[in-house]
N, C-alpha and C positions, 0 to 999 in steps of 0.2 A: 823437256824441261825436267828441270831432277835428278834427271843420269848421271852424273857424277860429282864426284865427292872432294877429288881437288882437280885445280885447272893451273896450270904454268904455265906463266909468260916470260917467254924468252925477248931478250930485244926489247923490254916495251916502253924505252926512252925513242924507240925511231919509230913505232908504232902509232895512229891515229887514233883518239879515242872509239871512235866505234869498231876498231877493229879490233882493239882490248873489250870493248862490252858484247862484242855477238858471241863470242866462245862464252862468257861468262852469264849468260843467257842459259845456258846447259847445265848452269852447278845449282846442289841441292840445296833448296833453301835452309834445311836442318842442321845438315854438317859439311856444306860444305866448305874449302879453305881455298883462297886464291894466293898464289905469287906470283909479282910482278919482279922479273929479274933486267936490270938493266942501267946507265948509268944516264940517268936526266941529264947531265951536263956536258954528254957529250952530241952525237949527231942528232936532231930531234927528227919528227917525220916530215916529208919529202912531199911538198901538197905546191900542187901547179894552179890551180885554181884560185885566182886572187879573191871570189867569194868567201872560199872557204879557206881562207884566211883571216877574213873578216869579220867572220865565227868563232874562232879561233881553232880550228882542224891543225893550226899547226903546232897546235901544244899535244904533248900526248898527255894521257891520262896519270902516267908516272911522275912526269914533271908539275901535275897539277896538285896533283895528291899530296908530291911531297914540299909544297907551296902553302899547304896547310899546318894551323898551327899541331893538331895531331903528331903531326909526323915531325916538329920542329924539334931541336936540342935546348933542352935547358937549364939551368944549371946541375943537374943531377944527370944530366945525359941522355939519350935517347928513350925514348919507352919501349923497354923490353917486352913487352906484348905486343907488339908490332913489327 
């Protein structure tokens, strides 16, 4: 834990959430920086398990995020710190 300092996520619109939070498990709580690169709107992740669907495992963590008012557009546009 702490090892490093940024983590990138490629893909992590088809990604599972926990498989976006084990790598991110490893970044420093001080400075680290995460990016999630990928487009929510298109393929999501690929869960055969109708449990974990149930859950919701078939959301990934990018699509959740940006589900969020954080992450939403508002009249003045995105927030450039994000």
């Amino acid at each position: 834990v702490g090892h490093f300092t940024h983590v990138f996520v490629d893909e992590a619109g088809q990604a599972t959430e926990p498989e976006t939070l084990i790598p991110l498990s490893l970044l420093s709580e001080t400075s680290g920086q995460i990016v999630l690169a990928g487009d929510p709107k298109q393929l999501g992740p690929v869960i055969k398990s109708k449990l974990a669907a149930v859950f919701g495992l078939g959301v990934s963590l990018l699509e959740r995020l940006m589900g969020t008012p954080l992450y939403s557009c508002s009249e003045r546009g995105y927030n450039p710190l994000l």
